[in-house]
LOSEFI-475947 format. One record per residue (C-alpha): residue number from 1; y, z, x negated. Coordinates in Angstrom, 2 decimals. Each point is the difference from the previous one (the first is absolute). Example, Ala and Ser with C-alpha at 12.3 -4.5 7.8 and 13.67 -1.06 7.14 Angstrom:
<pts>
<pt><num>1</num><c2>-4.50</c2><c3>7.80</c3><c1>-12.30</c1></pt>
<pt><num>2</num><c2>3.44</c2><c3>-0.66</c3><c1>-1.37</c1></pt>
</pts>
This chain:
<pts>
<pt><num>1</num><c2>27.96</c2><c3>-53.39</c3><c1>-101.58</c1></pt>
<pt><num>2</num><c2>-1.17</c2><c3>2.52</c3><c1>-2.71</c1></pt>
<pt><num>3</num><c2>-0.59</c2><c3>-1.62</c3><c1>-2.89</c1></pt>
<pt><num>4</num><c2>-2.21</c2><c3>-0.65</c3><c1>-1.81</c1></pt>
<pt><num>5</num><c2>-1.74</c2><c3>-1.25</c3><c1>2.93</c1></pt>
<pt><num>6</num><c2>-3.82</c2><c3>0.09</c3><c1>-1.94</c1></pt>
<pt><num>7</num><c2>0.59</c2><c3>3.51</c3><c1>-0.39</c1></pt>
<pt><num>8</num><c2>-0.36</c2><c3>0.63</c3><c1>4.14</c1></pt>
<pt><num>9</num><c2>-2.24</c2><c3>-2.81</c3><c1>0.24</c1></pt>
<pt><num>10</num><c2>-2.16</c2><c3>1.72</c3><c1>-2.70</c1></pt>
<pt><num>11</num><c2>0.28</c2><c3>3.20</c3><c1>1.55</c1></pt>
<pt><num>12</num><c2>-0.36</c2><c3>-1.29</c3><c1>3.91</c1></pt>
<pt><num>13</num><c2>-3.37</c2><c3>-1.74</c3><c1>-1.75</c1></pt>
<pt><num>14</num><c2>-0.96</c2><c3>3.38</c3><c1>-1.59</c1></pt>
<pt><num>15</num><c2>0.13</c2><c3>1.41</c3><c1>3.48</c1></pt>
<pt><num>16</num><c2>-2.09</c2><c3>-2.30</c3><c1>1.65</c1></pt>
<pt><num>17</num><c2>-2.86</c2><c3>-0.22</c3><c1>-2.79</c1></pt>
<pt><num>18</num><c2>-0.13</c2><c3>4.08</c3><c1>0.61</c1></pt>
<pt><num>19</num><c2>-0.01</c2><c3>-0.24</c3><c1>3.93</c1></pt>
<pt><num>20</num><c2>-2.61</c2><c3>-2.85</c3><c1>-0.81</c1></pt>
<pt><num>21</num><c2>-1.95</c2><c3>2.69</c3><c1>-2.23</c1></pt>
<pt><num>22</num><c2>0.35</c2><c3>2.75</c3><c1>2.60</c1></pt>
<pt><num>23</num><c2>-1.41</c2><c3>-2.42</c3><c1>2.99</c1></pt>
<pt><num>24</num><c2>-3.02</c2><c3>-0.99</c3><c1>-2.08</c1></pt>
<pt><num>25</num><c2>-1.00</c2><c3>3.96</c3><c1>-0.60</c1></pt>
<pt><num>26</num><c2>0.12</c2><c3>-0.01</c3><c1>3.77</c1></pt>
<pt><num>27</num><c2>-1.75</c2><c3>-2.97</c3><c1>0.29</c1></pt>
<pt><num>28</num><c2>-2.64</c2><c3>0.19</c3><c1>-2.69</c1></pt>
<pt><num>29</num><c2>-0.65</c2><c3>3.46</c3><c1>0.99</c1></pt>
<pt><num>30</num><c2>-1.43</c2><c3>-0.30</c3><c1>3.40</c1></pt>
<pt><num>31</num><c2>-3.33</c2><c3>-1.30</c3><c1>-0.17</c1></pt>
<pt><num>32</num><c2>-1.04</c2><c3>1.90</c3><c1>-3.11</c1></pt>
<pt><num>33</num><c2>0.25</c2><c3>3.78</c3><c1>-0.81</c1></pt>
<pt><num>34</num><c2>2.95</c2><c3>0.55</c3><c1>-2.15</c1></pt>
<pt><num>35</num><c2>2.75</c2><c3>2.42</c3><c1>1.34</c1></pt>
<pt><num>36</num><c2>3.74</c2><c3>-0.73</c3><c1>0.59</c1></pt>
<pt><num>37</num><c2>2.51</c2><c3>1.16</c3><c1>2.35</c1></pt>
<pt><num>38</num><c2>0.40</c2><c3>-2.70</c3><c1>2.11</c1></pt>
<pt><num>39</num><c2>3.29</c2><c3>1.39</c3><c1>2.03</c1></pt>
<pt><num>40</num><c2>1.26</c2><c3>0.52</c3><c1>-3.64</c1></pt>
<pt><num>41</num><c2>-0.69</c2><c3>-3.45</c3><c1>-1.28</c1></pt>
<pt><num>42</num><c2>1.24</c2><c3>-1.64</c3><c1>3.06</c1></pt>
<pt><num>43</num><c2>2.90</c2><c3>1.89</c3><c1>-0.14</c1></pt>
<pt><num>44</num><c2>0.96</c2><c3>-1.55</c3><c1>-3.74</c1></pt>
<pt><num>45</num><c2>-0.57</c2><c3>-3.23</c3><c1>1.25</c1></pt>
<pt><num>46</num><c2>2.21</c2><c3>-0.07</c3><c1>1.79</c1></pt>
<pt><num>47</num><c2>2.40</c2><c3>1.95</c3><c1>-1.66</c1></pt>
<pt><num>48</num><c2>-0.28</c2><c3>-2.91</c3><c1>-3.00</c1></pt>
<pt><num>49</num><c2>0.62</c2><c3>-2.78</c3><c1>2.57</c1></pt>
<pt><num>50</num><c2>3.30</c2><c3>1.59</c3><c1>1.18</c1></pt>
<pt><num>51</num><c2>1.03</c2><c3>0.70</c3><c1>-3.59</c1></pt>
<pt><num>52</num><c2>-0.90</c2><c3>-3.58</c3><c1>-0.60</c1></pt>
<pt><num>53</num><c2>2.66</c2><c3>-0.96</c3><c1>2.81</c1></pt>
<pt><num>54</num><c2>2.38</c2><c3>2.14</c3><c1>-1.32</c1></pt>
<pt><num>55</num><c2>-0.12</c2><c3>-1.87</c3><c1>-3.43</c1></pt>
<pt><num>56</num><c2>0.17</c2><c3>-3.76</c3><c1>1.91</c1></pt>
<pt><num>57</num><c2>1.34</c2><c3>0.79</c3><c1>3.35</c1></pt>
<pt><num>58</num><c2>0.36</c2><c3>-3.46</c3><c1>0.77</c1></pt>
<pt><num>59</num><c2>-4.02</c2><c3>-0.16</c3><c1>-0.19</c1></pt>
<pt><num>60</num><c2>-0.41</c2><c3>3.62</c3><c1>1.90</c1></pt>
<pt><num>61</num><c2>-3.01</c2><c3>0.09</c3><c1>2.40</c1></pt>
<pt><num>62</num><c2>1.08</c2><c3>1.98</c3><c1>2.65</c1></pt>
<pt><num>63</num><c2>3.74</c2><c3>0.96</c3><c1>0.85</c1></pt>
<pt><num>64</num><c2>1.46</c2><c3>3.61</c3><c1>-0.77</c1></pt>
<pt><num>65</num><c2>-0.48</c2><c3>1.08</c3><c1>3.40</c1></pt>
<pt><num>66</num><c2>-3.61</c2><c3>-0.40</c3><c1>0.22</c1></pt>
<pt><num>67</num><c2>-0.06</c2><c3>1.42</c3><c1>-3.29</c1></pt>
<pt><num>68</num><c2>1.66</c2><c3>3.43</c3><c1>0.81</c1></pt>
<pt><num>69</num><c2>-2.74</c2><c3>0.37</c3><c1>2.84</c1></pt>
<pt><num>70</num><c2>-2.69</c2><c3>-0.77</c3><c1>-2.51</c1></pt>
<pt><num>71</num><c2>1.25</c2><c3>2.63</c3><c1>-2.47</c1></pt>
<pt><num>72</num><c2>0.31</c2><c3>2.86</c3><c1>2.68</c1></pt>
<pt><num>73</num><c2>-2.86</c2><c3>-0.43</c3><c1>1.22</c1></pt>
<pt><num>74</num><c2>-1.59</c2><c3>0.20</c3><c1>-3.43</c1></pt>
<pt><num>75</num><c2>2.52</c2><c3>2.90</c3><c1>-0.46</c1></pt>
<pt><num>76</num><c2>-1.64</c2><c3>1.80</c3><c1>3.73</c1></pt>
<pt><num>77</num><c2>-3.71</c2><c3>-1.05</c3><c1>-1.00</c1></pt>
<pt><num>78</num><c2>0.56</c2><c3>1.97</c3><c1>-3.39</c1></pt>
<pt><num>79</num><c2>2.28</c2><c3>2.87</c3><c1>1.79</c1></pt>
<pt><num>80</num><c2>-2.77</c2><c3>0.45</c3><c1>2.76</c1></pt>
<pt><num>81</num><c2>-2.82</c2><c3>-0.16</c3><c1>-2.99</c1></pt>
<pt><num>82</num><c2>1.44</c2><c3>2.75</c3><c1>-1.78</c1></pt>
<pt><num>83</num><c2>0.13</c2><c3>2.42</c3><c1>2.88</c1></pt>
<pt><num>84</num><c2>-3.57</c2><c3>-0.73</c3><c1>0.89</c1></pt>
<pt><num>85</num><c2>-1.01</c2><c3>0.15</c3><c1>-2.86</c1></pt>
<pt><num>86</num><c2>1.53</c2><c3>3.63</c3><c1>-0.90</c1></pt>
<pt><num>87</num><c2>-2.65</c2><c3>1.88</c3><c1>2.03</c1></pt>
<pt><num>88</num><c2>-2.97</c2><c3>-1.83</c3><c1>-1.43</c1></pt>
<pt><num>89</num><c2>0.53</c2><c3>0.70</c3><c1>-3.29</c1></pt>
<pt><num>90</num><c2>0.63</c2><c3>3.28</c3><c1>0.03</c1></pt>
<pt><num>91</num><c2>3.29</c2><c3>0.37</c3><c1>-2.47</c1></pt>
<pt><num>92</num><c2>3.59</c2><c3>-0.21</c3><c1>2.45</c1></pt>
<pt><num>93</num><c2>1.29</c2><c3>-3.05</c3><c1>-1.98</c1></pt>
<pt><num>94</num><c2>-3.34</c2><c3>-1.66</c3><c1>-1.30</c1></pt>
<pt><num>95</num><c2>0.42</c2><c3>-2.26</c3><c1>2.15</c1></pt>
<pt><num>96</num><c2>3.61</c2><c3>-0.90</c3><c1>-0.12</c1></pt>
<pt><num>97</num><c2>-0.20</c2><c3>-0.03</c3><c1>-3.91</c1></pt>
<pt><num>98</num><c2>-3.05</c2><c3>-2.58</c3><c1>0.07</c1></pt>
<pt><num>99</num><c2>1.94</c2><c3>-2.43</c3><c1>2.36</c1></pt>
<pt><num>100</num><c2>3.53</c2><c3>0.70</c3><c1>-1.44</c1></pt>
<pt><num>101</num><c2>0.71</c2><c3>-3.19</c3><c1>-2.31</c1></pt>
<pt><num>102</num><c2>-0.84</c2><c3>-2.17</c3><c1>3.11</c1></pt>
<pt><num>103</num><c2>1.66</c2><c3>2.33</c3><c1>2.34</c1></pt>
<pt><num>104</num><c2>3.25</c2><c3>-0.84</c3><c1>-2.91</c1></pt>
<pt><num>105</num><c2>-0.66</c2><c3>-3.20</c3><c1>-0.55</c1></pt>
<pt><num>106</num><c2>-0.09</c2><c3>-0.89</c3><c1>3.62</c1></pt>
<pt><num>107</num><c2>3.19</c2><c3>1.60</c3><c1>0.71</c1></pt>
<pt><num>108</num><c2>1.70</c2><c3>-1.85</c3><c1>-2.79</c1></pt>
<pt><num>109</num><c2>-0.92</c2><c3>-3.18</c3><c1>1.37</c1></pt>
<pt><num>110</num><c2>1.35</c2><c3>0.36</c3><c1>3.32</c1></pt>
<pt><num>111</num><c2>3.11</c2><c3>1.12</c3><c1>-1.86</c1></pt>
<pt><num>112</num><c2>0.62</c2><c3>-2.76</c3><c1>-2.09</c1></pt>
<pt><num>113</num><c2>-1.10</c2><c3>-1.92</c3><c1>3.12</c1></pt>
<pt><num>114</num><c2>2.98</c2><c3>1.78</c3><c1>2.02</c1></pt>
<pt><num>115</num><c2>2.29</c2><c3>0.08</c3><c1>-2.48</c1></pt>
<pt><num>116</num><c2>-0.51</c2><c3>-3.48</c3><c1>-1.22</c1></pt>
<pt><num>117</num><c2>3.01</c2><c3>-2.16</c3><c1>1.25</c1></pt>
<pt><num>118</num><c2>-0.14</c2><c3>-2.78</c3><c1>2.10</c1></pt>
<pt><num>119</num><c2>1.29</c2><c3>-3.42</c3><c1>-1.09</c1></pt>
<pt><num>120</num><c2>2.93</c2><c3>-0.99</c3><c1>1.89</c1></pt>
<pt><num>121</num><c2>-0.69</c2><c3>-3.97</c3><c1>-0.56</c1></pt>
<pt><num>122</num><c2>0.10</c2><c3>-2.50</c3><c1>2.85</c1></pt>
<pt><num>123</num><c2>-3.14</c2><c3>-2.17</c3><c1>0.44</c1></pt>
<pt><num>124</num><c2>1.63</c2><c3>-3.25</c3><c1>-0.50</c1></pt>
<pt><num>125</num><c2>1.33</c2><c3>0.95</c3><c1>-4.04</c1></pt>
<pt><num>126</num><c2>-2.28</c2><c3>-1.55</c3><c1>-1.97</c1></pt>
<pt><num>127</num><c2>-0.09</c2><c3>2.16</c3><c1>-2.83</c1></pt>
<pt><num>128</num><c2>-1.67</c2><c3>3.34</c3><c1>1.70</c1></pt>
<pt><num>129</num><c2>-2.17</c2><c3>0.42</c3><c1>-2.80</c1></pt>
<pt><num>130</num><c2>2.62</c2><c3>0.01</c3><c1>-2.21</c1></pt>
<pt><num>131</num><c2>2.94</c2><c3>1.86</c3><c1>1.44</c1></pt>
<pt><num>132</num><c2>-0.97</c2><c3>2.72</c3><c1>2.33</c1></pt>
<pt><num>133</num><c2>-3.98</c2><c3>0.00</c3><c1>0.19</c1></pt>
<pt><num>134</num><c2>0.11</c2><c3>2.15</c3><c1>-3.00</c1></pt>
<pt><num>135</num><c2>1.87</c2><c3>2.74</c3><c1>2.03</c1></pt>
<pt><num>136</num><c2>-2.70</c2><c3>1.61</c3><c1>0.95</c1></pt>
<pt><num>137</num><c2>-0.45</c2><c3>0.40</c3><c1>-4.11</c1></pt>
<pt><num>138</num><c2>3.32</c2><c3>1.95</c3><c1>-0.18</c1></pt>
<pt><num>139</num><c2>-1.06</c2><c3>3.42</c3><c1>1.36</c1></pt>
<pt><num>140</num><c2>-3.27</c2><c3>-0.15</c3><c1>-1.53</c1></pt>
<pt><num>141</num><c2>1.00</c2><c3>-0.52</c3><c1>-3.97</c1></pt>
<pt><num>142</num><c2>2.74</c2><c3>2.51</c3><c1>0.27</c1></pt>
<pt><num>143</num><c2>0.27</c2><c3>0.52</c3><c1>3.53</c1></pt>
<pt><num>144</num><c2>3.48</c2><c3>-1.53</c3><c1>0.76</c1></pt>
<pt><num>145</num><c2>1.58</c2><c3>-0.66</c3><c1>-3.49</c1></pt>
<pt><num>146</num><c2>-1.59</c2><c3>-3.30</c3><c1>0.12</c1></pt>
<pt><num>147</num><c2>1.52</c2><c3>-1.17</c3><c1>3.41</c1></pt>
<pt><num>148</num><c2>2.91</c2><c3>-1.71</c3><c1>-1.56</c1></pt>
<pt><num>149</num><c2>-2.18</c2><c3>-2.03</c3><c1>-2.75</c1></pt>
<pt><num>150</num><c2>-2.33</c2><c3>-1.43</c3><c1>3.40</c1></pt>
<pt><num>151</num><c2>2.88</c2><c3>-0.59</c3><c1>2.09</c1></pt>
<pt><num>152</num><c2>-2.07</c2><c3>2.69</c3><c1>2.15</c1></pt>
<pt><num>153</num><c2>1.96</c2><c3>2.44</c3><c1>2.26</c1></pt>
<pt><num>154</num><c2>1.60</c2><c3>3.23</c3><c1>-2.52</c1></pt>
<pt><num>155</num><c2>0.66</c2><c3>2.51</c3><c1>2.96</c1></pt>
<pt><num>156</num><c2>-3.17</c2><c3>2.18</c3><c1>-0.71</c1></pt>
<pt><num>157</num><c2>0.60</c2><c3>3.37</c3><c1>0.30</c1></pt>
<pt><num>158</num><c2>0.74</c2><c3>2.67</c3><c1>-2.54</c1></pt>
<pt><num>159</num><c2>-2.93</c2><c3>1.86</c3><c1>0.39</c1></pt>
<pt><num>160</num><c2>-2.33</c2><c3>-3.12</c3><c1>-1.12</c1></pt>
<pt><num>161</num><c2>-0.04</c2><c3>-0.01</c3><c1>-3.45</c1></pt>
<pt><num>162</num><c2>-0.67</c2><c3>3.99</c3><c1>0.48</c1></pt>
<pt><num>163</num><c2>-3.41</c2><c3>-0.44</c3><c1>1.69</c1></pt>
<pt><num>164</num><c2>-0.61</c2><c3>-2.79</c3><c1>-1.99</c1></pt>
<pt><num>165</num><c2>-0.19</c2><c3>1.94</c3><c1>-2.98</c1></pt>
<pt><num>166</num><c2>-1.91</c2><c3>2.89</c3><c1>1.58</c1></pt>
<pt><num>167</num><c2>-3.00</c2><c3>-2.58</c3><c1>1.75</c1></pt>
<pt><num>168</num><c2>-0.03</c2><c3>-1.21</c3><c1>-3.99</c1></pt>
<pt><num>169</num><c2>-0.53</c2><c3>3.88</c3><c1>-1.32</c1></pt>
<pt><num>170</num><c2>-2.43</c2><c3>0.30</c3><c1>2.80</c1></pt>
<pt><num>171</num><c2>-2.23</c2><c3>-3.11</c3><c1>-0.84</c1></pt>
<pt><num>172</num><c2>0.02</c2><c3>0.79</c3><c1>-3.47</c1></pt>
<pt><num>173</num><c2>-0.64</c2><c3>3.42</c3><c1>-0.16</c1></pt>
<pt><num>174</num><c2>-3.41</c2><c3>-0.42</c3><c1>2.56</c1></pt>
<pt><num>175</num><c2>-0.36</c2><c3>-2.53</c3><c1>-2.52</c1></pt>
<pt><num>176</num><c2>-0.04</c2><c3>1.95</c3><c1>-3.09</c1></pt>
<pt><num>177</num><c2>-1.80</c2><c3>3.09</c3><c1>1.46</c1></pt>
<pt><num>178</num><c2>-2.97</c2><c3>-2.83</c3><c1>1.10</c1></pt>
<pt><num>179</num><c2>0.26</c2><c3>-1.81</c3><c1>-3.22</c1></pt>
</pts>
């Protein structure tokens, strides 16, 4: 297990209080007049569960496979979006550059879904949350380096740590030019 365990714990609880946050804009906003994207909020919800898994996998809500749907959908919804959207706003890329950080986001989700190894632990060891629940941890600190600490499965491939680093420059520069 990565240690010190309060550290994921902290940040798996950090997680949920912001999916908590973005389902009470969607909630508190219908009913009354304020404005908020809803597919947008939604989307972050649950976005912050799954990273909430990934910090204490042996508390995940919903298993990778299910999540990798979830995130290309998310992924298709923004894709489609941004196409639509193109014409109606008159610019060619308006549209893509308004839904891009989701459009990222939601492709960097189903890859550290994808490329998140799967625990090779039998159900009758008793200490899965200790030995090889964490594995799914590995590829999403540093993408594979961390395998070895979690007992997780090391045979991700070369190319991970790669597009690792570019979803990261991604996220943070739609972040900086919308900060």
């Amino acid at each position: 297990m990565i240690e010190p365990s309060w550290l994921t714990d902290g940040l798996a609880g950090l997680m949920l209080a912001t999916a908590a946050y973005c389902a009470g804009r969607v909630f508190f906003a219908f009913g009354r007049d304020r404005r908020i994207e809803l597919d947008a909020d939604i989307a972050h919800t649950l976005m912050a569960i799954a990273m909430a898994g990934m910090f204490v996998p042996h508390r995940a809500f919903l298993p990778s496979p299910v999540w990798a749907a979830i995130f290309g959908l998310i992924a298709a919804w923004y894709l489609v979006r941004s196409v639509l959207e193109r014409g109606h706003r008159g610019a060619p890329l308006t549209g893509l550059r308004h839904h891009a950080g989701h459009l990222v986001a939601a492709f960097a989700m189903l890859y550290m879904v994808l490329a998140t190894p799967t625990p090779a632990v039998s159900p009758s060891t008793s200490s899965t949350a200790s030995t090889g629940s964490m594995s799914s941890m590995g590829s999403m600190g540093s993408m594979g380096s961390m395998g070895s600490m979690t007992g997780g499965d090391t045979s991700v491939n070369a190319h991970v740590p790669l597009a690792a680093l570019l979803f990261t420059v991604l996220v943070l520069a739609y972040g900086g030019r919308e900060g």
